[in-house]
N, C-alpha and C positions, 0 to 999 in steps of 0.2 A: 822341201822339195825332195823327191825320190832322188837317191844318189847315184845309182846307177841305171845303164840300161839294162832291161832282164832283155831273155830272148822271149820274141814272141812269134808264134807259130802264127799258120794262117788260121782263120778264125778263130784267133782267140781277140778279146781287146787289146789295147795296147793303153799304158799309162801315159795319161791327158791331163788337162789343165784339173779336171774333177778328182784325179790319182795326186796330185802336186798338192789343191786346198788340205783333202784330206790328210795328208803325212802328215800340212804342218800343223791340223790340230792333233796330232796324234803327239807331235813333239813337244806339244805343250802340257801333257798329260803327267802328273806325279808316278809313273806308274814304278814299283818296286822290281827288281831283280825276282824274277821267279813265279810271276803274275802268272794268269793263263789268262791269253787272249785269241779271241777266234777273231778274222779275217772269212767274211762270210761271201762267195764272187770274188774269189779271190782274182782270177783271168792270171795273169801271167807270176802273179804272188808279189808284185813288188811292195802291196802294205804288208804284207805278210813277214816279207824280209826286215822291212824299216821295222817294224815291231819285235823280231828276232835281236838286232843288234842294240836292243836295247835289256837283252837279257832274261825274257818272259818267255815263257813256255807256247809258242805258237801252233795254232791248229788253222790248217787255210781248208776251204769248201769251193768245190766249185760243179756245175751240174755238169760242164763241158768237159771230159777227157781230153781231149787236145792242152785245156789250160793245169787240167792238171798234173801229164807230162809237164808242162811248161814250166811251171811252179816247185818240181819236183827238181827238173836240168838245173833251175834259177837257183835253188838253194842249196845242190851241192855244188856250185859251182863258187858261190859263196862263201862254201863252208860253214852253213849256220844251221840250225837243226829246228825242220819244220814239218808238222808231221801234217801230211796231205791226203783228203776224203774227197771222193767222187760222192753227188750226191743234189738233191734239193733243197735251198738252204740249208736251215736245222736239220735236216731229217736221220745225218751219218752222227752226228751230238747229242742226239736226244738223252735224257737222263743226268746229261752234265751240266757243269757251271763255269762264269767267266769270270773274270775282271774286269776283261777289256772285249767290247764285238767292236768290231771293225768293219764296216760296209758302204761300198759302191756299188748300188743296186742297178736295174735295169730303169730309167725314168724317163725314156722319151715318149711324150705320146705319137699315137701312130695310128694313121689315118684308121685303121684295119684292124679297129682294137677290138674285135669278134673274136680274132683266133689269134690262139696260141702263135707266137714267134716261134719258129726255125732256125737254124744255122746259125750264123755270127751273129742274126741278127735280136738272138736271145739276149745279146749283153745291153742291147739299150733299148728297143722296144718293149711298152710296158704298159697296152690295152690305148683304150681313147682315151682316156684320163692322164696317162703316164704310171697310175698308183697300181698297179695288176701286182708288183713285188712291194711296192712301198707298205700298203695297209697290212700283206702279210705277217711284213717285219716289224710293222708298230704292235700288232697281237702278240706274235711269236717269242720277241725278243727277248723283253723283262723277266719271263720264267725260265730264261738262261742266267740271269745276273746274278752274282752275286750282293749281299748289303752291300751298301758303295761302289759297286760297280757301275761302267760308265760304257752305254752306246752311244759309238761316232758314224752317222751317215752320213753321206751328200749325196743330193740330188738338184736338179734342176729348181728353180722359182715356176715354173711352166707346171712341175704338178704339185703345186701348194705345200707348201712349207708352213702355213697355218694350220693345216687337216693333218701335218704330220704329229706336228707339235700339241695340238690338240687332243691327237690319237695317246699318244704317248702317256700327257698328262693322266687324262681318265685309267691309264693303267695302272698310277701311282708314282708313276717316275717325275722327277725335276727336268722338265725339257725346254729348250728354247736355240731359238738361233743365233750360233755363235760365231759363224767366219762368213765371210760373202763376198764374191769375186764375178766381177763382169770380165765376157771374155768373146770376142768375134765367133759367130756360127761356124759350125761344122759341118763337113757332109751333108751330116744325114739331116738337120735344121735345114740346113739352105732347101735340101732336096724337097723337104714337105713346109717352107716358108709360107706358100701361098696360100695352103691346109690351116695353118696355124693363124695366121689374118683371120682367115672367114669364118673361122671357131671360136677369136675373140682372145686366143692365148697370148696373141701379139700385137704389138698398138699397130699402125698403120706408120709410123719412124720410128718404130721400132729396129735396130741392127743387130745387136749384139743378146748374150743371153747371161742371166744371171745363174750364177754357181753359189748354193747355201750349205751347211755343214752345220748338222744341227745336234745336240750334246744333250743327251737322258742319261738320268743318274738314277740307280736305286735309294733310297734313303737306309742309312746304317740302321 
């Protein structure tokens, strides 16, 4: 679980039940004093920090200025040293390499998956499908890792976590889903519940929505 509350500005995300799964595979991770881990969306930086206090050299990304004031107030206020990129995912990293990525992407679908998301509502809409960031991040990723390096994402069961895993595989990575967490609708589910019925993403007793956190490894 994230340990503190960071500050979160308006329109930035705020750390959720998807910010909490994530940490705790993050603290299950061997990772050494001195790693470099990038924190990709970061929003308000709280995996950013939790990855900081464990000694690695953190890099957080984020496309929103707002979050990345945020991320920036978050971490000197901390006292832990995070070095913070405005940017589109990869785009501020290119050339470099990780340990560790870290990502809570954008994954909700949304009715209006033609256009681009706007405003706040870039941190979780993510086309009709939900995957608009996810399939990015299963290309993009891997030619960040280093041997043994290890991507942590979560997103929703709503945009397949088999296509993710899948994705990944065909890259070369060891991937599969590794933590799973049901959790009462939110907002913005509840708001487009009825969208999601008549698309099939949701049974009909259906309540609650599943949270997956799925683990790709480079091979050494």
């Amino acid at each position: 679980m994230v340990r503190v509350n960071p500050l979160v500005l308006p329109g930035v995300y705020a750390p959720q039940e998807d910010t909490d799964l994530l940490a705790g595979a993050l603290s299950e991770e061997p990772i050494k004093p001195g790693a470099d881990v990038l924190d990709v969306g970061t929003g308000s930086g709280a995996l950013a920090l939790e990855a900081a206090r464990l000694g690695t050299r953190v890099t957080a990304v984020d496309v929103s200025w707002r979050a990345v004031c945020a991320t920036q107030w978050n971490a000197w206020r901390a006292r832990l040293p995070v070095r913070v990129r405005q940017g589109n995912l990869f785009e501020p990293v290119r050339g470099q390499s990780f340990d560790l990525i870290l990502t809570n992407p954008p994954y909700v679908p949304a009715p209006d998956g033609g256009r681009e998301p706007r405003g706040p509502a870039r941190a979780w809409d993510a086309g009709g499908d939900g995957r608009l960031v996810l399939d990015r991040i299963c290309r993009e990723a891997p030619a960040l890792l280093r041997p043994g390096g290890v991507l942590l994402m979560v997103h929703s069961a709503l945009s397949d976590p088999g296509r993710t895993v899948a994705h990944l595989r065909d890259t070369g990575l060891k991937a599969a889903v590794t933590r799973r967490a049901r959790i009462p609708f939110g907002p913005v589910l509840r708001s487009r519940e009825h969208w999601l019925r008549e698309r099939g993403l949701l049974s009909a007793d259906e309540n609650n929505e599943e949270l997956v956190v799925v683990r790709a490894e480079l091979p050494s």
